[in-house]
N, C-alpha and C positions, 0 to 999 in steps of 0.2 A: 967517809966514803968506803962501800965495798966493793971489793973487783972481782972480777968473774972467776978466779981461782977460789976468793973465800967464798962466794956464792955458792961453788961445788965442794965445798967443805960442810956447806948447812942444807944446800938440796938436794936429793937424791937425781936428779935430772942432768941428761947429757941431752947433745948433739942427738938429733935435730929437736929434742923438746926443752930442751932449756932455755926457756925465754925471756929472761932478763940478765942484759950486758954487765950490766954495773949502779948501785945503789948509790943516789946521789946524798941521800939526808934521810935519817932515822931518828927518830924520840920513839924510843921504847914505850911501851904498850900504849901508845898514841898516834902514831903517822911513820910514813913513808913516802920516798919519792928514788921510786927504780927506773931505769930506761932500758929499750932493746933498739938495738940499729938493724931497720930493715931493709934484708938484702935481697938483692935479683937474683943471686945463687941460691937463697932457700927451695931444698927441694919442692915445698908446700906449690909455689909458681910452677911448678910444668904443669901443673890439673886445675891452676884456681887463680886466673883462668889464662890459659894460653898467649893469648892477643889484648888481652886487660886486665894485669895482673893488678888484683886487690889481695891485702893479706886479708884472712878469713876470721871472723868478728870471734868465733870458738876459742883463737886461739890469742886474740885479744882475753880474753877472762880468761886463759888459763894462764896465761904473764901474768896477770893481776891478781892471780891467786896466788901462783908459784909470788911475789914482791910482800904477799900477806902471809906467806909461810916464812919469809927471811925475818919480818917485821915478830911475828911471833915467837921463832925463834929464839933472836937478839932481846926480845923483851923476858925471856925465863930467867931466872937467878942463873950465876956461876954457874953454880954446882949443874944444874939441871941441863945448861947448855952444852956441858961434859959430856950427856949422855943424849944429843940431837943424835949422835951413826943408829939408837936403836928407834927413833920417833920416824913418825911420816906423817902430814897433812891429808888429812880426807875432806873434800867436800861434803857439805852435807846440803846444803842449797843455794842455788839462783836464783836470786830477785831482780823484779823491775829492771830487767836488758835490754838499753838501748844501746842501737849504735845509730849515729848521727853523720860522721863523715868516713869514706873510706880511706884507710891506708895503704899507704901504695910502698913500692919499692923504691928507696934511698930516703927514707921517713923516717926519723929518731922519735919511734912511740915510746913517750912518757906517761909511766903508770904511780897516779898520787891516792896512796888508801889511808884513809882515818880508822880509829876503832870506834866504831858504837855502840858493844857492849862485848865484856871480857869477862867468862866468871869459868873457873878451875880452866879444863883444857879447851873449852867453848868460843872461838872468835863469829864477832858478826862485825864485820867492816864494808865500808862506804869506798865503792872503786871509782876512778876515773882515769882512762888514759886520752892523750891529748896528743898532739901534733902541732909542732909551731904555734901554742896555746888553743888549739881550738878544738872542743871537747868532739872526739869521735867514738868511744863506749863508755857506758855507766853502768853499773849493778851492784846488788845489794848481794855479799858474798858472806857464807856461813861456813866455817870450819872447824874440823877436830882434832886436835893433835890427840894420835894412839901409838902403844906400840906398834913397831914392824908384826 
């Protein structure tokens, strides 16, 4: 398990963009499974939308990307996770984005990513976040670890 302090040890992300709570199960360079507890204080609710608040599908994939940057991370050697303060995750593409059911506010969105293919600083992982097991986004996410 990681918690939201070591979280902010490996992502560069604060308040209000840091979107996953706490990491429930990691196998290095193979899966993850992060969750974010969705709250009616997020400021993202005053605009989206007033009278029916949905959280917004964007920032669903950006949790599921920031959970595949923890997972890449943790999956570096030692030595190389020493030096995460000088790396950042870049997107490089979105695939195949659905969203299926909306999340709403007091939801514990669970985000589970596979790798499907890992080669030097290159990830392409398989996302799904869930609610009460029932899939509400999918995408096929491509990233790059560079330096800052």
């Amino acid at each position: 398990m990681i918690d939201v302090v070591e979280i902010q040890k490996i992502l560069p992300h604060r308040f209000p963009f840091l979107l996953i709570d706490r990491v429930v199960a990691i196998d290095p360079t193979k899966s993850i499974v992060a969750y974010k507890n969705v709250s009616i204080a997020e400021p993202i609710f005053q605009g989206h939308f007033p009278d029916h608040p949905i959280y917004p599908g964007v920032m669903i994939i950006e949790g599921m990307a920031q959970a595949g940057g923890v997972l890449a991370f943790k999956s570096m050697s030692d030595e190389n996770q020493a030096s995460t303060k000088d790396k950042v995750v870049y997107f490089m593409s979105i695939d195949a984005a659905k969203f299926r059911h909306p999340v709403r506010p007091g939801d514990r969105l669970e985000y589970r990513l596979e790798v499907l293919k890992h080669k030097g600083n290159i990830w392409v992982l398989d996302g799904k976040a869930y609610v009460d097991d029932v899939l509400c986004a999918q995408a096929e996410l491509k990233a790059m670890i560079v330096d800052k």
